[in-house]
C-alpha positions as CSV (number, residue, x, y, z in Angstrom):
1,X,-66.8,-32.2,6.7
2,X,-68.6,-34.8,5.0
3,X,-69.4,-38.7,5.7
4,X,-67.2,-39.0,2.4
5,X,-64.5,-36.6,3.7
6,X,-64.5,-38.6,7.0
7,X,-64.4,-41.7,5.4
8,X,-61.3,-40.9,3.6
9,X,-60.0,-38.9,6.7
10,X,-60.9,-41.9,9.4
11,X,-58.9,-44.5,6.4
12,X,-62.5,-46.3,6.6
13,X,-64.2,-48.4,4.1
14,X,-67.7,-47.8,2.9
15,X,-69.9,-50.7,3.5
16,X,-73.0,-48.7,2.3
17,X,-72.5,-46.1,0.3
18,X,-76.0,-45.1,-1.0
19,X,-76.5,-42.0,0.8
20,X,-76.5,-38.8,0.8
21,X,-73.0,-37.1,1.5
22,X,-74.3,-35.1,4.0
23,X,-72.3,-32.5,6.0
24,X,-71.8,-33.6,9.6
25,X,-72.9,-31.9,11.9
26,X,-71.2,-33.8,15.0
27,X,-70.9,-37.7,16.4
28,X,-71.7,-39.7,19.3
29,X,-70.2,-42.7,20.6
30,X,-72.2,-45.2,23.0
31,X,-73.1,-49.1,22.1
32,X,-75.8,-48.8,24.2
33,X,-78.7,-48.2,22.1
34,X,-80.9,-46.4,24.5
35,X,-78.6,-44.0,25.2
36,X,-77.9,-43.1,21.6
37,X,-81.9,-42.5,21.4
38,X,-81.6,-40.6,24.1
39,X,-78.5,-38.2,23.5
40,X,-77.2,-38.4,20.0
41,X,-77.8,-35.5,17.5
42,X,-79.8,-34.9,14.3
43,X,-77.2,-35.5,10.9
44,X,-74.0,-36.5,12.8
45,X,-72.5,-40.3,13.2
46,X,-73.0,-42.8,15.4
47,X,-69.3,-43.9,16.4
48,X,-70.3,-48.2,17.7
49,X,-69.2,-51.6,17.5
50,X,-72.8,-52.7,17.7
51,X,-73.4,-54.4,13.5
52,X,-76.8,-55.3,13.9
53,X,-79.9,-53.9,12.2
54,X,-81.3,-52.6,15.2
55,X,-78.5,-50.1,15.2
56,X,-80.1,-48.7,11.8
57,X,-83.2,-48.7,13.2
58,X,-82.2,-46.3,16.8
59,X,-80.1,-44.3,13.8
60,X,-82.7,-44.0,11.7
61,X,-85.0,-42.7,15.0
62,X,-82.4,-39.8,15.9
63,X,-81.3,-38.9,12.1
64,X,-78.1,-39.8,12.2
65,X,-76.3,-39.8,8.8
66,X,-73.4,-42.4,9.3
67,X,-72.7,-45.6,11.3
68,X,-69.3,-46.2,12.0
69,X,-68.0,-49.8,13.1
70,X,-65.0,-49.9,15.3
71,X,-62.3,-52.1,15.3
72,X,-62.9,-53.8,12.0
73,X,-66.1,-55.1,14.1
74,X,-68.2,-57.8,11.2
75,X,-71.8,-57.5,10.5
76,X,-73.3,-59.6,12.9
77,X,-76.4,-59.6,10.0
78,X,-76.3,-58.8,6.4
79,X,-79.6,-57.2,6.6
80,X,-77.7,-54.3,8.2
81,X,-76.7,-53.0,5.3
82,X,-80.1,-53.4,3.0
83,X,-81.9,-51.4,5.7
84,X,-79.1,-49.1,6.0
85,X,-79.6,-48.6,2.2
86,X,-83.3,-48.0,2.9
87,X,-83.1,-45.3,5.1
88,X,-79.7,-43.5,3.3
89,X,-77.6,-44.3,6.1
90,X,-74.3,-44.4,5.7
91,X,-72.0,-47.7,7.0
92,X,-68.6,-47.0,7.5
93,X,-65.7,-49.6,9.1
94,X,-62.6,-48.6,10.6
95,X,-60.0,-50.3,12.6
96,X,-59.3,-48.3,15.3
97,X,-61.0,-48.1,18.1
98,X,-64.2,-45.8,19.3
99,X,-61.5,-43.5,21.8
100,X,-59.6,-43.1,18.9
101,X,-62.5,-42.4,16.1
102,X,-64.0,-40.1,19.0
103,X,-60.5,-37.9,18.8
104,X,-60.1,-37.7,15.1
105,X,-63.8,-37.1,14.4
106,X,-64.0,-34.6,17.3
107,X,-60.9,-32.9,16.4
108,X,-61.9,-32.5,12.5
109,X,-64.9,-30.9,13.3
110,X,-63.6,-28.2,16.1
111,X,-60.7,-27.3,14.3
């Protein structure tokens, strides 16, 4: 699946979509930045609530290909998005919630 396929898949809008539309390769969900450092996987998402530019940055650390923003969460920064757009990363925003992003996300990609 790709971020474009999940995109459409999750009913998400694409808040940055200058990226590569890379193949996933799996997701994490934490808003606890250290632990995404720690335990999320190269070219898969980053399922958060945390809208911040720091959130790029830990993304940008691990290589993951796609942010996305739970529960129609707002950018807490509009520079977000520029360095979002600098790195490639995707920025996607969904209403539901992270249990429920988790289970569509997981389920799509261990059919």
């Amino acid at each position: 699946m790709t971020i474009r396929e999940a995109a459409a898949m999750l009913g998400a809008e694409i808040l940055q979509d200058d990226f590569e539309d890379a193949r996933l390769t799996g997701a994490y969900c934490s808003d606890l930045l250290s632990d995404v450092m720690a335990n999320a996987k190269e070219g898969g998402a980053l399922i958060t609530i945390q809208a911040h530019k720091n959130t790029v940055a830990v993304a940008t650390l691990v290589n993951i290909s796609v942010i996305v923003l739970c529960n129609n969460r707002p950018l807490q920064d509009e520079e977000m998005l520029g360095a979002a757009k600098d790195e490639g990363i995707a920025v996607l925003r969904t209403k539901e919630n992270q249990f429920t992003v988790s289970g569509k996300l997981y389920a799509a990609l261990h059919p």
